[in-house]
VEXDREN-2710 file (C-alpha; in Angstrom, 1 decimal):
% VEXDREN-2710
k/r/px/py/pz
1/UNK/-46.7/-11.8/-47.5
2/UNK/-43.9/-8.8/-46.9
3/UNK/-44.6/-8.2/-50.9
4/UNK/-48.4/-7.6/-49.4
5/UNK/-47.0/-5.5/-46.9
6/UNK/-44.9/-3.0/-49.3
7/UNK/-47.8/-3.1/-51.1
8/UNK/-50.1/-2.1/-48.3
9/UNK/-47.8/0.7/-47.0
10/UNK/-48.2/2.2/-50.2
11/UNK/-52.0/1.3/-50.3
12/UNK/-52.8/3.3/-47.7
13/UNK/-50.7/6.3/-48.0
14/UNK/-51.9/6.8/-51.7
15/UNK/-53.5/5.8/-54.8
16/UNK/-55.4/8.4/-56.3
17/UNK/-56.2/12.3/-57.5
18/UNK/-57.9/14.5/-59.7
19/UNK/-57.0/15.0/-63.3
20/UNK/-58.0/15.7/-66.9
21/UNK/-59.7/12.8/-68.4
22/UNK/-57.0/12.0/-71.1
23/UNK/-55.6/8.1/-70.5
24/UNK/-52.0/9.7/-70.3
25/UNK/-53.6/11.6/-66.8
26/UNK/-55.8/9.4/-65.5
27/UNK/-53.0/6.5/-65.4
28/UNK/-50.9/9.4/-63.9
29/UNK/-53.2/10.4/-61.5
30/UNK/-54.0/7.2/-60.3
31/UNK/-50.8/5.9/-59.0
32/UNK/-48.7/9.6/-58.3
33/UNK/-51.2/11.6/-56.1
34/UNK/-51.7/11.5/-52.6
35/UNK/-55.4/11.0/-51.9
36/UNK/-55.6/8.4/-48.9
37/UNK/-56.8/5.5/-48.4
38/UNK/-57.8/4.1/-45.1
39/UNK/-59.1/0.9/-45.4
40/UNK/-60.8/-1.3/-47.9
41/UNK/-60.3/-5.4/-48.9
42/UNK/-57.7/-6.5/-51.6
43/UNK/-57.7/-9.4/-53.8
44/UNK/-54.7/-10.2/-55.4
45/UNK/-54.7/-13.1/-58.1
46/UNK/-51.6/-14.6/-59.9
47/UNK/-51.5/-17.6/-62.1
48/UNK/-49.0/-19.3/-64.7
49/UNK/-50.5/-22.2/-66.8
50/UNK/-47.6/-23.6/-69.1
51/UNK/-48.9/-24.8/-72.4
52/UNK/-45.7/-26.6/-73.1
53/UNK/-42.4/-27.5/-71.1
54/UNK/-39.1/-28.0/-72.7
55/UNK/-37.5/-29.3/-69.0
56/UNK/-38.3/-31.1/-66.1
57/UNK/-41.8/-32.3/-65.4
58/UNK/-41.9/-29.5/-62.7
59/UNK/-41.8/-26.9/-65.6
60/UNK/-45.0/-27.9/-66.8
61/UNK/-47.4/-27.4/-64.3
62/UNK/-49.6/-24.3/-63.5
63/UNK/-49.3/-22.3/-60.2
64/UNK/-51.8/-20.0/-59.0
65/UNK/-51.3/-17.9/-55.9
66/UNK/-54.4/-16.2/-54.5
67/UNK/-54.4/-13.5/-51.4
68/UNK/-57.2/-11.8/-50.3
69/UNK/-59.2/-10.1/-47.7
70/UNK/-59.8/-6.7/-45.5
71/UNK/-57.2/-4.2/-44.0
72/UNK/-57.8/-1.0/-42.5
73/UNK/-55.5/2.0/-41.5
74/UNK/-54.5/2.9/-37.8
75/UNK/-52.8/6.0/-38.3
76/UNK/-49.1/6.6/-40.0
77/UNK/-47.2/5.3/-37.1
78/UNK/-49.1/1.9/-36.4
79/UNK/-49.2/-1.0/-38.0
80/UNK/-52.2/-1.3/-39.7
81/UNK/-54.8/-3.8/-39.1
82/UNK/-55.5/-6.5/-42.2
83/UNK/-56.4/-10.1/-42.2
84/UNK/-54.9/-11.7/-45.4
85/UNK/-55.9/-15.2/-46.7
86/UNK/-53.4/-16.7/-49.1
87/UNK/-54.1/-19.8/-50.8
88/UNK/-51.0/-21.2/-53.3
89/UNK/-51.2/-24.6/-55.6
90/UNK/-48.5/-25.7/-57.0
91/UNK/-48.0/-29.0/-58.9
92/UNK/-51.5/-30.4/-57.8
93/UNK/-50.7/-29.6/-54.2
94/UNK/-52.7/-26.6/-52.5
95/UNK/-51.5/-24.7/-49.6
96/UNK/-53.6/-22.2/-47.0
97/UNK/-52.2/-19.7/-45.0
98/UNK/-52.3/-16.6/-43.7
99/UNK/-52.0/-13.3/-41.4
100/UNK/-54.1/-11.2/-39.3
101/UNK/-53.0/-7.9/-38.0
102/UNK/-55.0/-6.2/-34.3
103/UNK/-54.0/-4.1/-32.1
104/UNK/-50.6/-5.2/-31.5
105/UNK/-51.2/-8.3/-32.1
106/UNK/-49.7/-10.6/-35.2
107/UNK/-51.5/-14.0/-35.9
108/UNK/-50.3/-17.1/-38.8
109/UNK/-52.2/-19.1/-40.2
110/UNK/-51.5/-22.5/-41.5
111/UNK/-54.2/-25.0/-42.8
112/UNK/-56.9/-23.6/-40.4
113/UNK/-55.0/-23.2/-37.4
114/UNK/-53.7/-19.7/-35.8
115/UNK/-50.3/-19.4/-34.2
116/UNK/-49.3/-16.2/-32.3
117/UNK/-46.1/-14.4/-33.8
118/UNK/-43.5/-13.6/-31.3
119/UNK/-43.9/-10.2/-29.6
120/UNK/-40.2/-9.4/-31.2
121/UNK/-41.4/-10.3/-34.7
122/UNK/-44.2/-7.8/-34.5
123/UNK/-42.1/-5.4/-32.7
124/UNK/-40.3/-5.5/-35.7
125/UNK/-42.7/-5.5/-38.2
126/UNK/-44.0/-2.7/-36.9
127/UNK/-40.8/-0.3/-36.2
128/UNK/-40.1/-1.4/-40.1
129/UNK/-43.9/0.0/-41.4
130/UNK/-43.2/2.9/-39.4
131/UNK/-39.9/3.8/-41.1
132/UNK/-41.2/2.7/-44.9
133/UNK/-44.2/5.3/-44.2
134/UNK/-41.9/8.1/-42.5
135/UNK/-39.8/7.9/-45.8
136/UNK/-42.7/8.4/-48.0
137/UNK/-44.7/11.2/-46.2
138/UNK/-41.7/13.2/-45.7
139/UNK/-41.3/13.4/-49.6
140/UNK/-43.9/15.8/-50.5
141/UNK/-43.6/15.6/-54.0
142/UNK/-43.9/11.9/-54.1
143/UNK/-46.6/9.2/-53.7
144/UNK/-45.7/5.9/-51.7
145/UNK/-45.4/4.2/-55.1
146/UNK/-42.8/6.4/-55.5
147/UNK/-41.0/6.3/-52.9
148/UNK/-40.9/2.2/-52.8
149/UNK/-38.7/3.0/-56.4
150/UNK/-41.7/2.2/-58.6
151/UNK/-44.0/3.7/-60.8
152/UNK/-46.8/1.5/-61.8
153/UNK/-48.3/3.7/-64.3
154/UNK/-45.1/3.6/-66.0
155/UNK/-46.2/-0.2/-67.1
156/UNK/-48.2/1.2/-69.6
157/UNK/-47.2/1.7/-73.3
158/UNK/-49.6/3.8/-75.3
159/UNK/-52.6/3.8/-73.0
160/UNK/-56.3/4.5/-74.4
161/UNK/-60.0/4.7/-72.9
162/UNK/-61.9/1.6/-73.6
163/UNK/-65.2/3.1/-71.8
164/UNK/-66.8/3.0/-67.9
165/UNK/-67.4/-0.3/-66.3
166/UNK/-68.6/-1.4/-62.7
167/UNK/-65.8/-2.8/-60.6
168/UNK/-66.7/-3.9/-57.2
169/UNK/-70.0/-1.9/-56.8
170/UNK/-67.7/1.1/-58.3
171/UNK/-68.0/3.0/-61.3
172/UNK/-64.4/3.1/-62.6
173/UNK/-63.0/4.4/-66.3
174/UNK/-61.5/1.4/-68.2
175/UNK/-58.0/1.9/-69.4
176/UNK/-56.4/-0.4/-71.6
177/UNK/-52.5/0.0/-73.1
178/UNK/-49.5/-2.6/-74.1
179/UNK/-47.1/-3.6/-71.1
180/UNK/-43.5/-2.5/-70.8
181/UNK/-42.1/-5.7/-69.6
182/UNK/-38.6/-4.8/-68.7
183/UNK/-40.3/-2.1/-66.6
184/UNK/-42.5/-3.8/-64.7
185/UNK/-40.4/-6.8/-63.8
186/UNK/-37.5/-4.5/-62.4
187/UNK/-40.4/-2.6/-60.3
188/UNK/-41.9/-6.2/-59.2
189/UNK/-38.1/-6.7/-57.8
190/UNK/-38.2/-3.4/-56.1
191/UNK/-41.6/-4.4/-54.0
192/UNK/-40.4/-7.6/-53.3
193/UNK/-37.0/-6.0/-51.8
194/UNK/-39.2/-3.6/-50.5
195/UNK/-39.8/-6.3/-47.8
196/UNK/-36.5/-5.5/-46.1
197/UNK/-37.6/-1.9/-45.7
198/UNK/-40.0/-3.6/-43.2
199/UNK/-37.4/-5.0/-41.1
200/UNK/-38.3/-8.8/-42.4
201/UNK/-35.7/-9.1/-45.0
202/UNK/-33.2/-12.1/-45.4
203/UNK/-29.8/-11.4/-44.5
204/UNK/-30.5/-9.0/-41.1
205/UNK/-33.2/-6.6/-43.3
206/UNK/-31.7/-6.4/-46.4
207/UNK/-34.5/-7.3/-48.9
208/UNK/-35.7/-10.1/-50.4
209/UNK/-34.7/-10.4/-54.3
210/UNK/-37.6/-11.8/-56.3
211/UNK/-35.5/-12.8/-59.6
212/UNK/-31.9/-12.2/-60.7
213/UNK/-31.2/-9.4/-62.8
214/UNK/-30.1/-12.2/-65.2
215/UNK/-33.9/-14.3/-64.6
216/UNK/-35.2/-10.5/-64.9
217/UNK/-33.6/-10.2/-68.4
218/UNK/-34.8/-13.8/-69.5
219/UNK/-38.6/-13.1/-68.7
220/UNK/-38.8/-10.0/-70.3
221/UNK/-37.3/-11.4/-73.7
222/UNK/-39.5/-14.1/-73.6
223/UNK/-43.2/-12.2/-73.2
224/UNK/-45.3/-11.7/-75.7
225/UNK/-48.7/-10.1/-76.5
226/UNK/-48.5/-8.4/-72.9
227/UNK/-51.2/-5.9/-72.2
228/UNK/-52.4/-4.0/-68.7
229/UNK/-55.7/-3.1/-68.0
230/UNK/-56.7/-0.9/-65.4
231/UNK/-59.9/0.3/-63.8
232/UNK/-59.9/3.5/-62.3
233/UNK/-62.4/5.3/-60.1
234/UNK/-64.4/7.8/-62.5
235/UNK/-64.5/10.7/-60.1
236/UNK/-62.3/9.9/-57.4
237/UNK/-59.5/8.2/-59.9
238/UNK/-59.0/5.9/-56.9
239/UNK/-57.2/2.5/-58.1
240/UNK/-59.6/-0.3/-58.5
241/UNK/-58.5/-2.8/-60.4
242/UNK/-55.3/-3.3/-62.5
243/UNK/-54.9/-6.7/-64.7
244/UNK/-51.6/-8.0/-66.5
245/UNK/-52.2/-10.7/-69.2
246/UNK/-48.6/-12.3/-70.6
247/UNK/-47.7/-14.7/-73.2
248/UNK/-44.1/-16.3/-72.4
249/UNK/-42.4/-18.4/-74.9
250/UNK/-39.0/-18.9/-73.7
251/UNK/-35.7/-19.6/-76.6
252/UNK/-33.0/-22.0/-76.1
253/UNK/-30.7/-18.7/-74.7
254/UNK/-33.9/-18.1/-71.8
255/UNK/-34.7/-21.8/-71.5
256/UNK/-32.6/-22.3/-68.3
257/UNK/-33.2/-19.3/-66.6
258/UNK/-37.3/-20.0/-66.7
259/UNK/-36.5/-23.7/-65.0
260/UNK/-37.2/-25.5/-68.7
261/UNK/-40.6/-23.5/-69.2
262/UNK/-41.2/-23.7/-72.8
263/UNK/-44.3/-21.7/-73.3
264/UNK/-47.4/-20.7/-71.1
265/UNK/-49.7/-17.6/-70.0
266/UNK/-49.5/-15.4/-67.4
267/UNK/-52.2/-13.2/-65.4
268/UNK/-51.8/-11.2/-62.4
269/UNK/-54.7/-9.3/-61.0
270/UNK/-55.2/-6.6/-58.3
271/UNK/-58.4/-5.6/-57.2
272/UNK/-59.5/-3.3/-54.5
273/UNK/-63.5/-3.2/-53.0
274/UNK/-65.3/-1.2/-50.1
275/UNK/-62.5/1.4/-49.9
276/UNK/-62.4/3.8/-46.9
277/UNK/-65.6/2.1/-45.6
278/UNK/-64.9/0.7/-42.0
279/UNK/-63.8/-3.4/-42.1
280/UNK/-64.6/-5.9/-39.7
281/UNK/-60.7/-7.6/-38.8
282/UNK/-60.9/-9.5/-35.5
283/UNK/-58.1/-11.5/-33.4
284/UNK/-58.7/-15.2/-34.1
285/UNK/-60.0/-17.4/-31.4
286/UNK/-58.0/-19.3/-29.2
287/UNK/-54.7/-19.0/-31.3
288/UNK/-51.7/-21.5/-30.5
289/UNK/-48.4/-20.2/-29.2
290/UNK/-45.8/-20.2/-32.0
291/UNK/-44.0/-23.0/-30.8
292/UNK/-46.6/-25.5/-32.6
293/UNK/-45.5/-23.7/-35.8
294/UNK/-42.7/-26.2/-36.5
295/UNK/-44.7/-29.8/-36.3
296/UNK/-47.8/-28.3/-38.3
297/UNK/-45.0/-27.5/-40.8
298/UNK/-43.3/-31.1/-41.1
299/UNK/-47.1/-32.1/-40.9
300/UNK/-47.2/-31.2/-44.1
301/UNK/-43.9/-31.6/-45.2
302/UNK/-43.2/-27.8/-45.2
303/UNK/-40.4/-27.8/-42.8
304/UNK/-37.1/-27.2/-44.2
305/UNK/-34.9/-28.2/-40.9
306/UNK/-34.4/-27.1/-37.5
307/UNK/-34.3/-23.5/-38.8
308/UNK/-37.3/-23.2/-39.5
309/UNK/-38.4/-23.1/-36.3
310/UNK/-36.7/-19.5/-35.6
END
């Protein structure tokens, strides 16, 4: 969830432009200009389906995370209203959750039921958006992307135009190229850090690392036949939809690093729909206060001790 919430601070601050209609510009345009977007619903898909584990029974089974659903901009000093389903299975157990955003108001959900964040959580959620989109509307020069330290249409090697396609009721220009794997694992850290920049990272704010530079170096020499696809708005060059398809098949040397994966695929898809059209996001009815958290956690076995209740 504070990866979503990078992600949405740079969302809504930019994502498109006008260019030439080379690939080499439209990729360019897509992710470093500063048209807006104000609102819209996101679907982000992620899965890992191992086709062969060299380690622990854990290693071989799939994962698929799943996060979806509407947000919409207040203005560049507010927090900005969303309501985000996640959904996460993991060795044949599934997990819902979730978090919706009103008017000053922060809501979690676990399995159904709504809890009410603390007013100083959201306090601090929100001082933290404010500051991450301060920094990146004060650099003129520079999209959001940008100014998180990461450059999505840098991902691509060699891009070419496969053609137009609808994408979400949107006609968008298909753009397909080979994935630079080192990059775009070193900018996935950068989101995920990008967390602390929102006032929610471990350690007092200071970021949240999503692999070690050493795990970083083990996944990128063990992909293969990577490629990116993304689907970009034919006149407005608004992103729509951006797709990551992987091959990993780890050696002896990467083995340990990968938690005994041997080989498996990997796709990761980002998809945007109705953007800057208005989105219904309301408070959910009679939430529970946020001291219910904890036993709904060791209800399901989530709880990792008594600090989980902070």
């Amino acid at each position: 969830m504070l990866l979503l919430g990078a992600l949405l601070a740079g969302v809504l601050a930019a994502c498109g432009g006008a260019g030439s209609p080379s690939a080499a510009s439209l990729v360019h345009a897509t992710f470093t200009s500063h048209k807006p977007i104000e609102s819209g619903r996101i679907d982000l898909t992620f899965a890992l389906t191992p086709t062969r584990s060299a380690g622990s029974p854990a290693a071989a089974q799939p994962v698929r995370l799943g996060v979806q659903g509407p947000f919409e901009s207040l203005g560049p000093a507010r927090l900005p209203r969303f309501a985000l389903a996640l959904m996460m299975t993991s060795a044949g157990h599934t997990l819902q959750a979730g978090a919706t955003s009103t008017s000053g108001q922060l809501y979690i959900e676990l399995a159904g039921a709504y809890f009410t964040a603390p007013a100083a959580t959201v306090s601090a959620l929100a001082q933290g958006y404010v500051q991450a989109t301060r920094a990146s509307s004060s650099a003129a020069s520079q999209s959001t992307f940008a100014a998180l330290g990461v450059n999505p249409g840098e991902w691509l090697v060699h891009p070419h135009i496969v053609g137009t396609v609808d994408s979400a009721g949107a006609q968008t220009t298909h753009v397909t190229g080979e994935l630079d794997v080192t990059r775009f694992l070193s900018d996935a850290d950068k989101l995920a850090g990008a967390g602390g920049a929102l006032g929610l990272g471990a350690g007092g704010g200071s970021g949240l690392s999503l692999l070690s530079p050493a795990g970083i170096r083990a996944l990128a020499g063990s992909v293969h036949s990577a490629r990116v696809d993304l689907y970009t708005g034919s006149h407005d060059h608004l992103l729509r939809r951006l797709s990551i398809s992987a091959s990993i098949s780890s050696t002896p040397q990467t083995r340990a690093a990968l938690g005994g994966l041997g080989s498996a695929s990997l796709q990761l898809t980002l998809q945007f729909a109705g953007l800057n059209q208005p989105q219904a996001i309301a408070a959910p009815s009679n939430p529970q206060p946020i001291s219910k958290l904890l036993p709904a956690l060791e209800r399901l076995g989530l709880a990792l001790g008594a600090g989980a209740a902070s």
